[in-house]
C-alpha positions in Angstrom: -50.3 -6.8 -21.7 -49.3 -3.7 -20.0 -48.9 -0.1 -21.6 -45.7 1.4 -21.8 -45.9 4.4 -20.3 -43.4 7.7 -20.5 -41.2 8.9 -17.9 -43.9 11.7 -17.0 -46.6 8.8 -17.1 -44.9 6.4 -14.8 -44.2 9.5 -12.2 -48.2 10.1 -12.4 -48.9 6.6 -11.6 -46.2 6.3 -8.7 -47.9 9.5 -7.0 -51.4 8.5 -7.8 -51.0 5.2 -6.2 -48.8 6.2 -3.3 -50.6 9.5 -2.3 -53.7 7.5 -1.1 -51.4 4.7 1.2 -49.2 8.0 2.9 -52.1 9.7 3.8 -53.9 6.7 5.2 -50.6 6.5 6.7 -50.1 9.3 8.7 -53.9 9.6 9.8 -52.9 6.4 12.1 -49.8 7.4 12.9 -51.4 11.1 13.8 -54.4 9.6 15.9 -52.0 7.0 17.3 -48.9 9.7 18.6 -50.7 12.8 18.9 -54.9 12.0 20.0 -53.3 9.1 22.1 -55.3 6.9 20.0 -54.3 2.8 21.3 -52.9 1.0 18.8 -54.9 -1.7 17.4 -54.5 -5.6 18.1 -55.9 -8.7 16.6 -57.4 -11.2 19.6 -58.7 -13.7 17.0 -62.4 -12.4 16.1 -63.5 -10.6 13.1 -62.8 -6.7 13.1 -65.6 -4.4 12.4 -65.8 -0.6 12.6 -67.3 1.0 15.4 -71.1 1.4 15.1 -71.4 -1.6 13.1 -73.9 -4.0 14.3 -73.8 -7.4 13.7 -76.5 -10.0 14.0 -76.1 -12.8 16.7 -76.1 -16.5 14.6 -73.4 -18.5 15.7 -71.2 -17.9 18.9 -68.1 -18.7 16.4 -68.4 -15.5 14.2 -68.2 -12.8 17.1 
């Protein structure tokens, strides 16, 4: 069941669950046009952030 929300309530919910995604937004797009930043490509392996190390098992999980 969802709540019904007001006008004012639904406008505090669009902004709280938009701010977040624009400002993750334009942190790429800032490191990308203006640091120079490349932009990042999937090659088929498994993604993990710089300075994460991961332990050596199976040749098919790097």
């Amino acid at each position: 069941m969802a709540l019904k929300l007001s006008p004012a309530g639904q406008r505090l919910a669009t902004i709280i669950v938009s701010a977040p995604l624009m400002v993750a937004t334009s942190w790429i797009l800032y490191k990308r046009l203006v640091l120079g930043e490349e932009r990042r490509t999937a090659d088929g392996r498994a993604i993990r952030p710089a300075g994460v190390k991961v332990e050596r098992t199976d040749e098919r999980d790097l």
